[in-house]
C-alpha positions as CSV (number, residue, x, y, z in Angstrom):
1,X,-17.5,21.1,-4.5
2,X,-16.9,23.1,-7.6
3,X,-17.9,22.5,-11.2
4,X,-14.6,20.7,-11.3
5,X,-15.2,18.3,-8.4
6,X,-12.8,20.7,-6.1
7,X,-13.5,21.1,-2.4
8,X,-14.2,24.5,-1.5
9,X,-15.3,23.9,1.8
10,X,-15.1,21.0,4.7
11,X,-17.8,20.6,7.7
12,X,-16.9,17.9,10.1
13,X,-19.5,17.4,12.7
14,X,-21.0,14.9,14.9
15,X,-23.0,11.8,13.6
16,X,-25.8,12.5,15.6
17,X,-26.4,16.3,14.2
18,X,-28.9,16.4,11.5
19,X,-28.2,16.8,8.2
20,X,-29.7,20.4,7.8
21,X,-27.7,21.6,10.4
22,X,-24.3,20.5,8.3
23,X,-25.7,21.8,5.3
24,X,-26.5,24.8,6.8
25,X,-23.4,25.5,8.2
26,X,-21.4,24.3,5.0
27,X,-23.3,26.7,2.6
28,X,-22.1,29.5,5.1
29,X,-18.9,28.7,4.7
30,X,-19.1,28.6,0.7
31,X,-21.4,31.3,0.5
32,X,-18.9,33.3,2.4
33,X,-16.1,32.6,0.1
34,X,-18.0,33.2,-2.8
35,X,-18.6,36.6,-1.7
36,X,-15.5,37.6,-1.2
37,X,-14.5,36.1,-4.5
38,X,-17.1,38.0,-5.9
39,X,-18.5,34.8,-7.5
40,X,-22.5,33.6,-7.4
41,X,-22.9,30.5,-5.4
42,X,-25.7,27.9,-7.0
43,X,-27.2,25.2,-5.3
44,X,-28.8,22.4,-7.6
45,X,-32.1,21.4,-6.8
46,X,-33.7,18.0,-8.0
47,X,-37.3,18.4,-10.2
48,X,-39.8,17.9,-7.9
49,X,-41.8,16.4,-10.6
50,X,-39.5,13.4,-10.6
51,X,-39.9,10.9,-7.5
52,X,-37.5,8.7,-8.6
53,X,-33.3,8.1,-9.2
54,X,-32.4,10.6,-12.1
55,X,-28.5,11.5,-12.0
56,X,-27.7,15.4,-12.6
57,X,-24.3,16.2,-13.7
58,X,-23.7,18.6,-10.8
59,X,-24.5,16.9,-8.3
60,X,-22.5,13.5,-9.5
61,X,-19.4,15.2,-9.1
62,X,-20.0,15.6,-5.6
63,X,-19.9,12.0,-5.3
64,X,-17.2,11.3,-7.8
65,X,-14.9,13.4,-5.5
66,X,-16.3,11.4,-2.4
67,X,-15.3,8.5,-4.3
68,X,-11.9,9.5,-5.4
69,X,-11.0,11.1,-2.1
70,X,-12.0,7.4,-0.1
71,X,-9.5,6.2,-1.8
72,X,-6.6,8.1,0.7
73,X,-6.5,5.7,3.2
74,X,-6.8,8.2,6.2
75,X,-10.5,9.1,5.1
76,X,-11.5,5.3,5.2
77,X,-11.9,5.3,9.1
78,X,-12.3,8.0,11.5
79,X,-9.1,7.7,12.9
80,X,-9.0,11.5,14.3
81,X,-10.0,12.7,17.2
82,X,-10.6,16.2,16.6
83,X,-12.9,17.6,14.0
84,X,-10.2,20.2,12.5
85,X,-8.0,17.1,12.5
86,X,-10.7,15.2,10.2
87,X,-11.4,18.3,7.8
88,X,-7.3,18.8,7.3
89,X,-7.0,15.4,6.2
90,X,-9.9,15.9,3.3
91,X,-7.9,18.9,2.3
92,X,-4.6,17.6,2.1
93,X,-6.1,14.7,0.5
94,X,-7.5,16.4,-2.0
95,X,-4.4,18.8,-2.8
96,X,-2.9,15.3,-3.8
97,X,-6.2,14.9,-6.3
98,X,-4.8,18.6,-7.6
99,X,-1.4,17.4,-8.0
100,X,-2.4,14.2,-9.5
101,X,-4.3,16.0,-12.2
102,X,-2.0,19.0,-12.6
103,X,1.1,16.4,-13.5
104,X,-1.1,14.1,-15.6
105,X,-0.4,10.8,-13.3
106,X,-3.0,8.4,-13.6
107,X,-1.9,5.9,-11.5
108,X,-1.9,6.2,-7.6
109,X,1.5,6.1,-6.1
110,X,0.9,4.3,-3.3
111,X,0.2,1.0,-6.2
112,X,3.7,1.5,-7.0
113,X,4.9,0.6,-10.5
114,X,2.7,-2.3,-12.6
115,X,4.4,-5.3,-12.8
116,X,4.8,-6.2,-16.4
117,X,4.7,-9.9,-17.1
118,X,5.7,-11.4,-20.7
């Protein structure tokens, strides 16, 4: 994700390989396209110093965007079987988020219009 909550890159692997392995491989990916951008890539760190919950506003927009993307039904379950299957749907998804924001519509459109009752 970007400062903006924008996906910049998609790893789909296996459940059973570790977690440094997808982070490894997804910084490649990012730090790869930030290079050719010509744009520094940052990762943020916690404080060491603190051993307990403390959000940082980076790093909640990563999981804002995990929460707004759950919200297209296809990311709910797995229901692909491919791994290039799985990452297409997060970026179609979130070119919907784009539109979404781009057009100013607040409302999903899968809710349809609000029923107004007097």
């Amino acid at each position: 994700m970007d400062v903006l909550g924008l996906v910049i890159a998609v790893t789909v692997l296996a459940a059973s390989v570790h977690d440094n392995a997808a982070g490894i491989a997804l910084l490649d990916q990012v730090a790869a396209h930030g290079s050719r951008l010509g744009v520094d890539v940052e990762t943020v760190e916690r404080n060491p110093q603190e051993t307990w919950f403390v959000p940082q506003s980076k790093r909640w927009r990563v999981e804002q965007t995990y929460g707004i993307l759950i919200l297209h039904r296809r990311l709910v379950r797995d229901y692909e079987h491919r791994p290039s299957s799985s990452a297409s749907r997060v970026y179609w998804a979130m070119t919907h988020v784009m539109v979404r924001r781009l057009t100013g519509a607040n409302t999903p459109t899968w809710r349809g219009p609000q029923a107004v009752t007097t």
